[in-house]
Structures are given as structure tokens and as C-alpha cells.
VEXKOLGU-812583 format. One line per 2 residues: for each residue x, y, z of C-alpha. Coordinates in steps of 0.05 Angstrom, whole numbers. Layout:
residues N
X:Y:Z; ...
END
This chain:
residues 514
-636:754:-1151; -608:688:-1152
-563:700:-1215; -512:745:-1190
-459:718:-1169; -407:759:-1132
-338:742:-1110; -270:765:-1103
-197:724:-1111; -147:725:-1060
-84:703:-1068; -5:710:-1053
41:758:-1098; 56:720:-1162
10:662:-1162; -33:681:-1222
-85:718:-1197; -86:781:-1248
-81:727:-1303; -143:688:-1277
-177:753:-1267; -167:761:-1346
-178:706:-1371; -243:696:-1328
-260:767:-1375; -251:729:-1435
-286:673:-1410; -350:729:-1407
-335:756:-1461; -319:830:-1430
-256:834:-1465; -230:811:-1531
-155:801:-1525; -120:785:-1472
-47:808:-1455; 5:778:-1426
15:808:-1352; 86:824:-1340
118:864:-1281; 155:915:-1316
158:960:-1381; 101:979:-1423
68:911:-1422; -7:906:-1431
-43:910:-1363; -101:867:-1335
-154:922:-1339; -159:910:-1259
-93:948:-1248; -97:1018:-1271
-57:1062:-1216; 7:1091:-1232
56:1059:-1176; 11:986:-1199
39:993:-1277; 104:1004:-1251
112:948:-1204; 68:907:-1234
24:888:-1182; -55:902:-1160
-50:955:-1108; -134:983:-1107
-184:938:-1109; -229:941:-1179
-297:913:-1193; -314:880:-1255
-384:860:-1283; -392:810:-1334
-445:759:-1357; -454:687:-1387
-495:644:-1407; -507:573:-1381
-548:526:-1420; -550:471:-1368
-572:524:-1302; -638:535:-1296
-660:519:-1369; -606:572:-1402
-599:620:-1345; -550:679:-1351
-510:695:-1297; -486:759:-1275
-415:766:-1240; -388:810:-1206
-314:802:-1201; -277:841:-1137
-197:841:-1150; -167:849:-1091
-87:866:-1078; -53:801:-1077
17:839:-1054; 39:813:-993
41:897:-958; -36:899:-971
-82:943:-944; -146:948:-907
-181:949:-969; -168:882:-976
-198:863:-909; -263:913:-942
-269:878:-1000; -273:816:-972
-340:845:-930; -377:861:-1001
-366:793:-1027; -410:722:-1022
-354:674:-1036; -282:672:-1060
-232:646:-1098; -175:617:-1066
-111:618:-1124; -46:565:-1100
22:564:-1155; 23:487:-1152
104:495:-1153; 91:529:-1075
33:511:-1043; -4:563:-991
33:621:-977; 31:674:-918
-10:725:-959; -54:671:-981
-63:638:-906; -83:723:-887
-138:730:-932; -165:660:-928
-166:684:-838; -214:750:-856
-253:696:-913; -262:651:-850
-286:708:-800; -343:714:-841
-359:646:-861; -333:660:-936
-350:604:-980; -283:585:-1018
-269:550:-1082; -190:532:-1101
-160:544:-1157; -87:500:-1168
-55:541:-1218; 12:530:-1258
-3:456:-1275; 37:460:-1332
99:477:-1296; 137:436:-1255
106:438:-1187; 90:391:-1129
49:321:-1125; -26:351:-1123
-38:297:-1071; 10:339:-1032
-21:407:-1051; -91:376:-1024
-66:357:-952; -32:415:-941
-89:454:-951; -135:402:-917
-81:415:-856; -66:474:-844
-131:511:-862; -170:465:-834
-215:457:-886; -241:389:-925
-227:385:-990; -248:347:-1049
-215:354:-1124; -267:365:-1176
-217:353:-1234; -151:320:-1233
-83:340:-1276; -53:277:-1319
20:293:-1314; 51:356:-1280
100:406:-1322; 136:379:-1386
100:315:-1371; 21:347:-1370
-21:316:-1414; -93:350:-1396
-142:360:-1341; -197:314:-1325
-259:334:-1311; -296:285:-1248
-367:319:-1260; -366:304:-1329
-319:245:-1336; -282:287:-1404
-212:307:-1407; -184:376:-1442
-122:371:-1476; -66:406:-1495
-40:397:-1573; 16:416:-1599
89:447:-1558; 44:508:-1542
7:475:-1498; -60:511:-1540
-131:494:-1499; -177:462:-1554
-227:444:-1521; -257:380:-1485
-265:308:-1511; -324:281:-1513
-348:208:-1485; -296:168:-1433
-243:193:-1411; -183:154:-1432
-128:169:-1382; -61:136:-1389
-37:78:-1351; 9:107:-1312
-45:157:-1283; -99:108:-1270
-87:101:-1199; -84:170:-1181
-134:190:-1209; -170:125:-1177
-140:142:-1108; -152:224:-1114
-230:199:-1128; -234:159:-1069
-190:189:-1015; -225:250:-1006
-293:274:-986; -351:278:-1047
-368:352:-1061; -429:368:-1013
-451:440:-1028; -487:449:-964
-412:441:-932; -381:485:-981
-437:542:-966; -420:541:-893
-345:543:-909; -316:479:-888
-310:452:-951; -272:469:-1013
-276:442:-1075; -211:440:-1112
-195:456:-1185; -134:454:-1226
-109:498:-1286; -64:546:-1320
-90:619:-1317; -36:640:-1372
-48:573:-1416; -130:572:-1410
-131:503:-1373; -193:497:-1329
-222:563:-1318; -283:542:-1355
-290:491:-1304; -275:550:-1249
-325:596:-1272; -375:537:-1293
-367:522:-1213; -377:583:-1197
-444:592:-1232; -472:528:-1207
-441:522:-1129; -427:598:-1110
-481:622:-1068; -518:682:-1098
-530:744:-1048; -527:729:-973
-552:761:-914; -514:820:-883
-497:829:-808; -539:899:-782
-529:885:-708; -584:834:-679
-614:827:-743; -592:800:-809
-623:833:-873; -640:786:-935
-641:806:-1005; -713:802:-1007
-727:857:-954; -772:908:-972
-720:971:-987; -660:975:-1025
-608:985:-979; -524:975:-976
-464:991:-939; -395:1036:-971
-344:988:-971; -291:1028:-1015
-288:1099:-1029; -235:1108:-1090
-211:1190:-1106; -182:1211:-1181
-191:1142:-1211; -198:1195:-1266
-144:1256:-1241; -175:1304:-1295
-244:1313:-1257; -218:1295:-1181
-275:1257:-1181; -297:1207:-1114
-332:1147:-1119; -358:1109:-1063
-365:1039:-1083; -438:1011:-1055
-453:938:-1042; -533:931:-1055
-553:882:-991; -634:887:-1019
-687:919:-1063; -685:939:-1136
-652:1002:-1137; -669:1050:-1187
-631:1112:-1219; -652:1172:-1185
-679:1139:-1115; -668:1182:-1056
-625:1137:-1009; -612:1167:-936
-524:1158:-915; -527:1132:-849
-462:1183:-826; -512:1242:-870
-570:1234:-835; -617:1263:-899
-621:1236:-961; -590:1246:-1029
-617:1224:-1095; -567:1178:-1134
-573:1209:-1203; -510:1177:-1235
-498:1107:-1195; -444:1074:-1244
-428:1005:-1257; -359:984:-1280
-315:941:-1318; -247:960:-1287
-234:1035:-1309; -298:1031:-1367
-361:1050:-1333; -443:1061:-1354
-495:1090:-1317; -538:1035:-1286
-607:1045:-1295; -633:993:-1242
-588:942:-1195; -603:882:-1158
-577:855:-1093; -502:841:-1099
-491:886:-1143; -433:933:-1132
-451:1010:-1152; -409:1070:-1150
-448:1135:-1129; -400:1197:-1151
-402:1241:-1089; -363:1304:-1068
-348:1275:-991; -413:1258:-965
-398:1181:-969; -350:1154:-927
-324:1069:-912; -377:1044:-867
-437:1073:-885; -497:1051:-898
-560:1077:-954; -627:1066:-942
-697:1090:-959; -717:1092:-889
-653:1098:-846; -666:1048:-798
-617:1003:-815; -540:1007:-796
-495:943:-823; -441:921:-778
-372:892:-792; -328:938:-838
-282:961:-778; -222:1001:-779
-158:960:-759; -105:975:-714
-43:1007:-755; 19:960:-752
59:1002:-782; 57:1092:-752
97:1147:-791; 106:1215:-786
89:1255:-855; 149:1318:-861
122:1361:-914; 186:1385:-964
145:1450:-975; 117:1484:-901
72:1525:-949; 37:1462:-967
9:1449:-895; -72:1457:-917
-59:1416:-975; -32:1367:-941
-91:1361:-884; -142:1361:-942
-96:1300:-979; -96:1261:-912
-164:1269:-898; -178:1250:-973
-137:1194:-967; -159:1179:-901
-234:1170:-928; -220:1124:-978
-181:1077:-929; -109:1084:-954
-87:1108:-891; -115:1124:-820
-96:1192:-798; -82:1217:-721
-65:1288:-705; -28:1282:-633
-52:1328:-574; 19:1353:-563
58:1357:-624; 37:1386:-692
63:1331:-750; 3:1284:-768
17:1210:-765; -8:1168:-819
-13:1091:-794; -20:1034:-841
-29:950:-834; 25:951:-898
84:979:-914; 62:987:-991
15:1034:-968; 58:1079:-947
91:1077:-1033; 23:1087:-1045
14:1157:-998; 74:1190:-1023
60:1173:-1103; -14:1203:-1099
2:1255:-1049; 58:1270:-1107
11:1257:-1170; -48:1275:-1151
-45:1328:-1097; 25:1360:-1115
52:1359:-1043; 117:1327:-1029
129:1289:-961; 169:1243:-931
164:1195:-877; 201:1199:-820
198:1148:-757; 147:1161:-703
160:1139:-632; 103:1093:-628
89:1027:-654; 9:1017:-653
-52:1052:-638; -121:1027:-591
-186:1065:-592; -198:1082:-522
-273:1071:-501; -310:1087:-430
-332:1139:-386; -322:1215:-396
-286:1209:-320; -250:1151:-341
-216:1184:-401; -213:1252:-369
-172:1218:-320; -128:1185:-368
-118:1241:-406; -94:1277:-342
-31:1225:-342; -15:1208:-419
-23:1271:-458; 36:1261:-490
7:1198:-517; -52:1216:-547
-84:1234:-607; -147:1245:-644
-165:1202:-705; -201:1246:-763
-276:1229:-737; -242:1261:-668
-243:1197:-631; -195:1194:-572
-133:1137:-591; -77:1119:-547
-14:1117:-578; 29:1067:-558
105:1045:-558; 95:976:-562
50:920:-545; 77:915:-471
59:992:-463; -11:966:-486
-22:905:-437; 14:955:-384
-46:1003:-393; -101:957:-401
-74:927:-336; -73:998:-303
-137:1021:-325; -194:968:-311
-254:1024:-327; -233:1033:-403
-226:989:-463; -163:990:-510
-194:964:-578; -152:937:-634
-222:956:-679; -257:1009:-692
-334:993:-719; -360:1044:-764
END
């Protein structure tokens, strides 16, 4: 079990993250040619980003998974590693499926543009990383552009993420003056020949770095903590690497790191109790349920994160919101929009069981349905429209669409007690260009959004009197969410603290657990 090795990057908009993805492919050999990722025309995509609306803006909007392998002479006597790559949306209106992701995985990488330093996106995701005690490596990228004094890079990180941090390779020169990237572990530098900057490879023996470098690199050694990997594990460490994604500048370092420091499968949260790899059944939670990723067959694949066990094509595995089991026949495993049948999967492994709606975010599988895994709640919308259909003929195709949509996490869905448009609620405003393109491609409904009246949503929790009572006075603001949940609708976050203040006996929650 301990050679997989599964992690996702997080990042802001335009940092390099679809490039790294990429070339981290090359790096294990999954693809053969890589392609310059550019935002618009009919440039060659990352294989990552395969949904209409992402080739035309040119940014990750689902989340993909991607398996590779290497080999590693100096691991374990030649051990090959298995990774399993999560690309998450590094667009700044993300989704929850970001903040779902981010549950499946055992570490992460963090990506910075040295010219800009940690941006709001990037200070989001590394929050949810930090929730869950997500180890994190960085990843400096852009080196060979202009950019700011690393030193400067380090300490804002160190600062405002609260986090120690402690370079593991160091560039010589920054933008037209980079000369290469030296590597501490191994004491060689890689550099670049020629004007195209080309990677050929490292140079063996000493380092010879030039004068005028000698004491930073002297002063980046000393002035910051040594790598400790127990620190790193727990997440208050990160160890710090520098590169160019698009040139191939220190991602064989990266995914070296991540081979040797990366923690292989961790325990997962199932209320009291915390289930290790090695427990006796193979069980795992849904953690991303994607529809029509091929729009001939409508197909639905609910994306599995193995927590423990060998699984084994054709087990019968029991859906905790099913109740009886069903026998996986086809579980998948992918590289981006290619996928094979998987005949057997270890923990960490990320499956996809094709499924006609019996799988929903949140569940769990299990031989013996005992076990529920916690943490992979629903979020409070920030953002609550109202969905006008263009066609009123269209109104069952529309419900079925939501609800679709709905179960794979693009939207929540709440039908209002009084009232009879459906609001869709979202935590980013891209999802909402993502509702209308699919409900437009892939369901043939047209719809617009039109402003609702309230600004966020609380699941309402306590006794049947308590909410009867409620209900009595705020009709008008309430709804159902699709599992029929009771939600109070609210027109801002006074009208929330107004409520809560009001009603002692009940609990408005910004979270729903599944």
C-alpha cells in the first residue's frame, strides 16, 4: 500500500497549474507530447480539461483524476510508485468540488507565479488543505520570468499561512538573468543551454554557483528550518521547490519529492473512529459524481476513493444512502478522459463505478455496511438564483437536469414551499456558466437566471415542535433541498443572526454532513 501516492494541486487562475499537471504526465510517461496550454482557439488541451465551456475559456472547471507510474531506483531498492493525480479547478469562481476533492486526497501541491506571490484563490484552498491537516509541498513556478526575490516569496508564505518553510532547491538568477536551479539534497545544479532555455539535465559532482549567488544561496541554507518530514506530515511544514512548469525546470525534483516525502494512504474520519488502510474490508466514500463525461451514452460515474482492502472487479459493495448491495462489474480507472477497467485497486486509489443514480456525493461502500465516513459536507450557497425556463414545456426536463446536476455537486437545488421556480445556489459564480452550458448541451433546456430575493441558505435542525413552530411564522421563507431537508432561506446574514437569536431550540447550519 505504501506506493501510491495520491494528491491533488491547488492553485490561483494562471499560475501554471494545468502546465505542471502536464508535464508531471510526461514526467510518468502517460503522455508523449506535450502542448502548449493556451486560453483560447483550438490550442492543444492538458488532457485534464475536457468540458466544453473549459476549452473555451481555457481554464479547469471539473475536477479529473489521473493515474500514472514511475520508477525510483533510489526508494525502496527500485520501487515503483503509483500516483494518482486529482486536478482540481484553479479558477478563482470554483466550486464545491474543489472543497470534495480536496477530502479524497493525502497531500497537495501548493503552485505560487514567483512574479505574484500567494493569491486569494490560492490562500482558499490552502484553508480547506489545513481543515484536514493536508500535508503541502510548494511549488515556485515562473523562475525564468521576471518575478520577485525568492527570499521574499518564502516569508510571505512563512507569514501569512503560517506555515515553516524550508527551500529544498534554490534558483541562480531570476528571469533573463536565470542561470539554473540548484538542487540542496543532492548538491547538483540543472541548467539551461542555449536562448531556449532547453532542460538538459543535471550536472554531476559540486555545484559551482557563481559569485554573485554564493551568499544567497549560503543565507537561503541557513535562515530557514531543515526539512523534518515528521513536520511536514502533520502540516506545519512545507518544503519549497522552484521551477518552470512550461520550460521543464524542477518538476523532477517535485515529483522525486513527492515519491519520497508524500505520505501514502491516510486514515479517514468515520465518526469516533478512524479507518486505516489495513482494515479488514475494502471500503470508500463518493467524493465526485461526474454525468455525460461521454454525452453519447449519458453515462454517470461516481468517482470512489478506496480508504482499505483490495478491491476486486465484481465485489458486492453495500452504498451507504442504498442500503443493499451492488456488485461493481465495471469499476474504471482513468487517465483524464482515457479509461480501463481495473481488475483489482488498492487503498488510495480513485475508481469510478458507472451507475444509473444509485451513487450519490457522500456515500460510503462497504462489504459490511457498518461504516459511514464523515466530512464531505454540503456548503452554504453564497451565491441563490432563480432558473426561468425559455420553454414552459420543458418543466420535467428541467427537474430531472437539476436533480442530475444537483447529484453530482454542480449546484444545490431548493424548491420553495410557496412559490413554484426552483432556486439553484452556488459557492461560485462560474458555476452558474457551467448550469446553463450543460443544461443547454447536454439536456437541451434553455434557462436563464434571474435574481432571487435571498442571499444564503442554513439547514435548520431540532425538534419536530420546534420547526413546526417555525414553519407556522416563515413559510414564505422556506424551502426543501432535493433529499427534502427543511432550509431557511434567508435575505442576508443579519436575517440569519436575527433568527438564530429568536429561536434558541433550533440550529441554523452553514453545513450539511452527508
Amino acid at each position: 500500500m505504501s506506493n501510491r501516492r495520491t494528491f491533488a494541486i491547488i492553485s490561483h487562475p494562471d499560475a501554471g497549474k494545468t502546465t505542471l499537471t502536464e508535464k508531471l504526465l510526461l514526467q510518468g510517461g502517460a503522455i508523449h507530447q506535450a502542448g502548449q496550454v493556451k486560453a483560447r482557439g483550438e490550442a492543444r488541451r492538458a488532457r485534464s480539461d475536457w468540458m466544453k465551456i473549459e476549452q473555451q475559456r481555457g481554464i479547469s472547471v471539473t475536477s479529473s483524476v489521473m493515474t500514472f507510474e514511475k520508477e525510483f531506483a533510489e526508494i525502496g531498492g527500485g520501487e515503483t510508485i503509483t500516483f494518482n493525480l486529482l486536478d482540481t479547478p484553479g479558477h478563482e469562481d470554483f466550486s464545491e468540488d474543489t472543497y470534495r476533492t480536496l477530502t479524497a486526497v493525502d497531500s497537495a501541491i501548493m503552485v505560487i507565479d514567483a512574479a505574484k506571490g500567494i493569491e486569494p484563490q490560492t490562500r482558499k484552498l490552502f484553508e480547506v488543505c489545513r481543515l484536514r491537516s493536508v500535508p503541502i509541498i510548494t511549488f515556485v513556478n515562473k523562475v525564468d520570468r521576471e518575478g520577485r526575490d525568492p527570499f521574499e516569496t518564502l516569508d510571505e508564505v512563512a507569514d501569512m499561512l503560517a506555515l515553516d518553510v524550508s527551500p529544498q532547491m534554490w534558483p541562480i538568477g531570476m528571469g533573463g538573468l536565470f542561470e539554473g536551479l540548484l538542487d540542496f539534497r543532492t548538491g547538483e545544479v540543472a541548467r539551461p543551454e542555449g536562448g531556449s532555455k532547453e532542460y538538459l539535465g543535471k550536472r554531476d559532482g559540486d555545484a559551482e554557483i557563481p559569485e554573485d549567488y554564493e551568499e544567497e544561496y549560503q543565507l537561503a541554507q541557513a535562515g530557514y528550518p531543515e526539512f523534518n518530514l515528521e513536520a511536514y506530515r502533520n502540516g506545519d511544514l512545507t518544503p519549497v521547490y522552484f521551477g518552470s512548469a512550461l520550460k521543464n525546470f524542477g518538476v523532477e525534483e517535485l515529483i522525486d519529492a513527492i515519491a519520497r516525502h508524500a505520505p501514502p494512504p491516510r486514515p479517514q474520519p468515520a465518526g469516533e473512529e478512524r479507518i486505516t488502510p489495513d482494515h479488514d474490508e475494502v471500503t470508500g466514500f463518493i467524493f465526485k459524481v461526474q454525468a455525460n463525461m461521454d454525452p453519447n451514452h449519458r453515462d454517470r460515474i461516481a468517482f470512489m476513493r478506496q480508504v482499505s482492502g483490495t478491491f476486486k472487479r465484481g465485489m458486492k459493495l453495500t452504498p451507504s444512502g442504498l442500503g443493499k448491495p451492488i456488485a461493481v462489474h465495471s469499476p474504471i480507472l482513468f487517465f483524464a478522459q482515457d479509461r480501463e477497467i481495473a481488475d483489482t485497486a488498492e487503498p488510495g486509489d480513485i475508481i469510478g463505478i458507472p451507475n444509473h443514480g444509485t451513487l450519490r456525493v457522500g456515500d460510503t461502500l462497504s462489504e459490511k455496511d457498518k461504516i459511514r465516513f464523515t466530512g464531505l459536507p454540503n456548503f452554504a450557497p453564497e451565491i441563490l438564483r432563480r432558473v426561468q425556463l425559455k420553454d414552459p414545456t420543458k418543466t420535467k426536463q428541467l427537474r430531472k437536469a437539476l436533480d442530475d446536476l444537483s447529484e453530482e455537486g454542480v449546484i444545490q437545488v431548493f424548491y420553495p414551499e410557496i412559490g413554484g421556480s426552483s432556486i439553484v445556489g452556488v459557492v461560485g459564480q462560474l458555476q452558474l456558466d457551467v448550469l446553463i452550458s450543460r443544461l443547454s448541451a447536454e439536456y437541451k433546456v434553455e434557462a436563464n437566471l434571474e435574481a432571487s430575493p435571498f442571499a444564503t441558505a442554513r439547514w435548520l435542525k431540532g425538534s419536530d415542535e420546534a420547526l413546526r413552530e417555525f414553519e407556522r411564522f416563515n413559510q414564505g421563507n422556506l424551502a426543501k433541498d432535493r433529499d427534502g431537508d427543511m432550509v431557511f432561506m434567508a435575505k442576508s446574514a443579519w436575517d440569519v443572526g436575527y433568527q438564530e437569536e429568536k429561536n434558541p431550540d433550533l440550529k441554523f447550519s452553514a453545513t450539511k454532513e452527508r
